[in-house]
C-alpha positions as CSV (number, residue, x, y, z in Angstrom):
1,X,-7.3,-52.9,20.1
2,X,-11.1,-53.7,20.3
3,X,-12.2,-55.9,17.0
4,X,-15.5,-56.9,16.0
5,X,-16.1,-60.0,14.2
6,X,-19.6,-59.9,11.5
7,X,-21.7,-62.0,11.0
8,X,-20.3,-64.0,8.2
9,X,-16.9,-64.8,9.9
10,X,-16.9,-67.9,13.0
11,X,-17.1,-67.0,16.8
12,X,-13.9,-68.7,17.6
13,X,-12.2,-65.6,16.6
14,X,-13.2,-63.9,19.1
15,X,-11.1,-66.1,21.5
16,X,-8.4,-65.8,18.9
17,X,-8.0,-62.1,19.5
18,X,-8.4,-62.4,23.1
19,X,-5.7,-64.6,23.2
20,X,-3.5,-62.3,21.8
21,X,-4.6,-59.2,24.4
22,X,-7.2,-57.6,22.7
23,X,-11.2,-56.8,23.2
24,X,-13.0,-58.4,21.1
25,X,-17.0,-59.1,20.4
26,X,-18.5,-60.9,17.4
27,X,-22.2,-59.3,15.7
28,X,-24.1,-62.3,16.7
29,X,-23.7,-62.0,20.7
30,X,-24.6,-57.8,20.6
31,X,-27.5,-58.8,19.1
32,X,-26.5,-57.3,16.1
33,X,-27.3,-59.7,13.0
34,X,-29.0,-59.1,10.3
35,X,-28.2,-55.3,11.0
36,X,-27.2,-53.9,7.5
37,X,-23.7,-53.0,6.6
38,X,-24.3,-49.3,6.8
39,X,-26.6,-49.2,10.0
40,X,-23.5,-51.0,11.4
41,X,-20.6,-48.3,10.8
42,X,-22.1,-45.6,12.6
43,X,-21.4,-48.0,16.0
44,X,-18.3,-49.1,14.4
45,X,-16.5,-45.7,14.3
46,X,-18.3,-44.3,17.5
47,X,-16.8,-47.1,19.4
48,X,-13.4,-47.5,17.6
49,X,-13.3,-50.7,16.6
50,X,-11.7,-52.8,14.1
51,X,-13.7,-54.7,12.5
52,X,-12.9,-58.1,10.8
53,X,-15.3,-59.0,7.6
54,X,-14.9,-61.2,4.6
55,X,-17.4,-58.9,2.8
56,X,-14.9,-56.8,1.1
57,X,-16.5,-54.7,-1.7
58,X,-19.5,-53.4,0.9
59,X,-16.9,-52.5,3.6
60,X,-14.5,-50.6,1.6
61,X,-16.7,-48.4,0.0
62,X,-18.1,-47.9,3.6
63,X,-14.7,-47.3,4.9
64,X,-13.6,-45.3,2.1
65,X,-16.3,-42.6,2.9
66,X,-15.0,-42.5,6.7
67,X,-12.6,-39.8,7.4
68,X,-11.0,-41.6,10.5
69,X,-11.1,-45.0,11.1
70,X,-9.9,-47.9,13.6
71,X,-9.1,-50.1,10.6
72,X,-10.3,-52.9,9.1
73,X,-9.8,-56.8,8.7
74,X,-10.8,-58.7,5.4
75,X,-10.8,-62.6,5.4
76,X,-11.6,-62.9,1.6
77,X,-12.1,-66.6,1.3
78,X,-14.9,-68.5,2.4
79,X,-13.1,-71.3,4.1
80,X,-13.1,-73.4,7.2
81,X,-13.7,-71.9,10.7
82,X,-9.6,-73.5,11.4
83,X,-8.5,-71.5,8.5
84,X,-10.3,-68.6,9.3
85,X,-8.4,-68.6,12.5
86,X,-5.1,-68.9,10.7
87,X,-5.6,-66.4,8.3
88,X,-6.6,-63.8,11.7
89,X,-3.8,-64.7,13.3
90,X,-1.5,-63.5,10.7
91,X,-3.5,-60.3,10.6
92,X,-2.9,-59.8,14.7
93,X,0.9,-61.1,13.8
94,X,0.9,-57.8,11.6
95,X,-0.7,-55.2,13.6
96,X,1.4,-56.3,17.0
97,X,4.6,-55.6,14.8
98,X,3.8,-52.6,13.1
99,X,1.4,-49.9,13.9
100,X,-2.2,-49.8,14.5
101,X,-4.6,-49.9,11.7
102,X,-6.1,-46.2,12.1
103,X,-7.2,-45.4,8.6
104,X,-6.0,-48.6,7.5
105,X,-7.1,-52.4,5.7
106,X,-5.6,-55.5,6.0
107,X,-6.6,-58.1,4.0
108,X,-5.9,-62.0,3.9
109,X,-6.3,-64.1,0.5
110,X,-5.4,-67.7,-0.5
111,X,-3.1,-67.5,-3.5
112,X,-1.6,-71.0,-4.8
113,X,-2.4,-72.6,-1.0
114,X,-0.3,-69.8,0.7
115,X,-1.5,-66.9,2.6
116,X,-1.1,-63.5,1.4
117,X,-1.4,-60.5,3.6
118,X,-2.2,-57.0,1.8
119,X,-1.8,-53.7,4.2
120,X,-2.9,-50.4,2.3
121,X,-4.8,-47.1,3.6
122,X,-8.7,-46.2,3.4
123,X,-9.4,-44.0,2.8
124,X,-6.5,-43.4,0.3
């Protein structure tokens, strides 16, 4: 899979999901920041990528309106870079043991200190 990490997430993830195999860029090396959320999709879908976010209500009403999809990756809490990576990593734990994300979200909270991982489609 190709990911790409916005703006609001760390750059270590990138290394994270190349440590695990896949492509991956983060917005602030493309020279992408500061790009809004909707001049970004059109790049996102041409190049079918997954892209990982913690800005959840902008990107699925984005995705929703995409008919076909690489999938995305939501990081709802604002937390620590470390954590961040933890959270990621349980998202790549559940894509390399199911299938790819086409059409499909997965997204991370913090519920009582434990991580929770929610899988659904968009659109539905």
């Amino acid at each position: 899979m190709k990911f790409l990490i916005d703006e609001c997430l760390h750059t270590s993830l990138v290394a994270v999901a190349q440590d695990h195999g896949h492509d991956c860029f983060h917005i602030n090396w493309l020279g992408l920041s500061g790009e809004t959320d909707w001049d970004l999709m059109p790049r996102i879908v041409a190049e079918d990528l997954t892209f990982v976010t913690n800005n959840a209500r902008d990107f699925r009403k984005l995705y929703a309106k995409e008919e076909l999809h690489a999938g995305l990756v939501i990081i709802v809490p604002q937390v620590l870079p470390a954590l961040q990576r933890e959270l990621f990593l349980s998202a790549l734990d559940e894509i390399a043991h199911g299938n790819d994300l086409v059409n499909e979200v997965i997204e991370m909270t913090i519920e009582d200190g434990e991580a929770i991982l929610t899988r659904y489609a968009l659109p539905a």
